[in-house]
N, C-alpha and C positions, 0 to 999 in steps of 0.2 A: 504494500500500500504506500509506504512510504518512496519505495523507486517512483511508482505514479505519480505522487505526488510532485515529487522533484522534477521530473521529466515534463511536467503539465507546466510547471514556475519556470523551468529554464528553457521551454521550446526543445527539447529536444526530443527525438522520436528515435528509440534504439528497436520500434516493433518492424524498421522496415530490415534488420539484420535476419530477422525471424520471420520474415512473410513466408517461406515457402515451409514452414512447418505447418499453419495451418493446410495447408493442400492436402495433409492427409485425415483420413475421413476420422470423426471423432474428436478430431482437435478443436479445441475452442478457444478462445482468449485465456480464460480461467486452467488449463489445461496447458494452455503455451505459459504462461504465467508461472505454473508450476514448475514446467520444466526449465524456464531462464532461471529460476533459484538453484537449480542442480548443474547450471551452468550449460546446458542445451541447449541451442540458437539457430541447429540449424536440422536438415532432416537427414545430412549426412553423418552429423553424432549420434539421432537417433537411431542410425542403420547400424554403426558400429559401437552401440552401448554396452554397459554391463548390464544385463535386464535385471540382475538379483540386487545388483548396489542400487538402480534406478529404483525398483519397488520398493526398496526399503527406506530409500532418504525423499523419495516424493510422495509417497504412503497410494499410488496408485499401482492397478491389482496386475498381477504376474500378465494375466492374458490379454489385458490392455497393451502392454510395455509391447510382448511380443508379435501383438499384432500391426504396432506402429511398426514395429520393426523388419518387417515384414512387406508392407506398402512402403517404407523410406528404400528398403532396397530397390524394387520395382521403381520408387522413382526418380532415385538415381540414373534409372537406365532412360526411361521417358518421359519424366517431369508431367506436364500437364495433359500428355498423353493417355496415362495412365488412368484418368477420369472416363478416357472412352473404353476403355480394356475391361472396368470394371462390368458393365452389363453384359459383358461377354464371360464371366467369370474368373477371370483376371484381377484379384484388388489387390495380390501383393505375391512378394517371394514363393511363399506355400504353395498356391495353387500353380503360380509357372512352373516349378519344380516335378507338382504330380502330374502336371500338363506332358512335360519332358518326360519321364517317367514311362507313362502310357506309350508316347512315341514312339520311347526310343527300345520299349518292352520286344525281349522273343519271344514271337510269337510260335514255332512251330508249327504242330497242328491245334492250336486251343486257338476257339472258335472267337470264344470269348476274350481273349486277349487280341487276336486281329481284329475283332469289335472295336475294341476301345482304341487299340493303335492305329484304324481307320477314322475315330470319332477325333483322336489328337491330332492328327493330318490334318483334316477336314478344319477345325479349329484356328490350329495356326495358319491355316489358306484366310480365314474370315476374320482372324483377329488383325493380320496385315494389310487386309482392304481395310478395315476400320479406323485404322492408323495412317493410310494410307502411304505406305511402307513396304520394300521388297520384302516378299517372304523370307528368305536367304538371310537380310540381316534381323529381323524379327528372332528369326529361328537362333541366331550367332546370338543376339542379346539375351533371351530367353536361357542355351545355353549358360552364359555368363551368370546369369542370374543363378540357375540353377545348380552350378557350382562351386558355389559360393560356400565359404566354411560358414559364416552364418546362415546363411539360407539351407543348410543340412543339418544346424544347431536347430532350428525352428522346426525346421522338419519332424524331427526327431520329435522334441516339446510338444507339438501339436498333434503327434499320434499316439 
């Protein structure tokens, strides 16, 4: 309260260092507000946090942290892209991962798995018209995403 207040008396606006944190969903002022007290400003610290020190010194809940942490990876890769990816099932790390996953699954003969490895094809053909973006580098970002050591931390956490 008191940083507002100063910040209001001396003209000064340090919310435009932090604008691109609210871009992920969830975030609000009250919310960004908590995280500039833990020293967080931007949505690239929150990709690359400790999610156990962050829940403990901001008193917000483990699956909050990791899900921010999860769309700041994804929007690292596409910033305000990433708002059109979501209706598509896309809203962060996690899901490009078991997106990739399906892909890039052996299939042999399991029916069901060439199912789903035809539905992750299919996918990334319509998530890159969306974006309107080569498939090829969609697919390379996605990759990246997807091999990401946090993005396999989360993984993990969320199954």
């Amino acid at each position: 309260m008191m940083r507002r207040l100063s910040e209001k008396q001396l003209g000064e606006n340090t919310a435009e260092a932090s604008d691109d944190i609210i871009a992920l969903q969830g975030v609000n002022k009250e919310i960004m507000e908590r995280l500039r007290n833990e020293d967080i400003t931007t949505v690239t610290q929150i990709a690359y946090c400790d999610p156990v020190r962050l829940v403990m010194r901001s008193n917000l809940t483990f699956n909050f942290v990791t899900d921010c942490m999860g769309q700041a990876l994804a929007w690292l890769y596409f910033e305000d892209k990433l708002a059109a990816l979501r209706p598509l099932g896309m809203r962060g790390a996690v899901e490009i991962k078991n997106l990739m996953d399906d892909y890039d699954a052996e299939v042999g003969g399991d029916r069901k798995l060439k199912a789903e490895r035809d539905r992750a094809a299919a996918a990334l053909l319509k998530i890159a018209e969306a974006i309107k973006q080569d498939p090829s580098t969609v697919e390379a970002a996605f990759r990246e995403i997807a091999g990401d050591p946090y993005t396999e931390f989360l993984s993990e956490v969320w199954t």
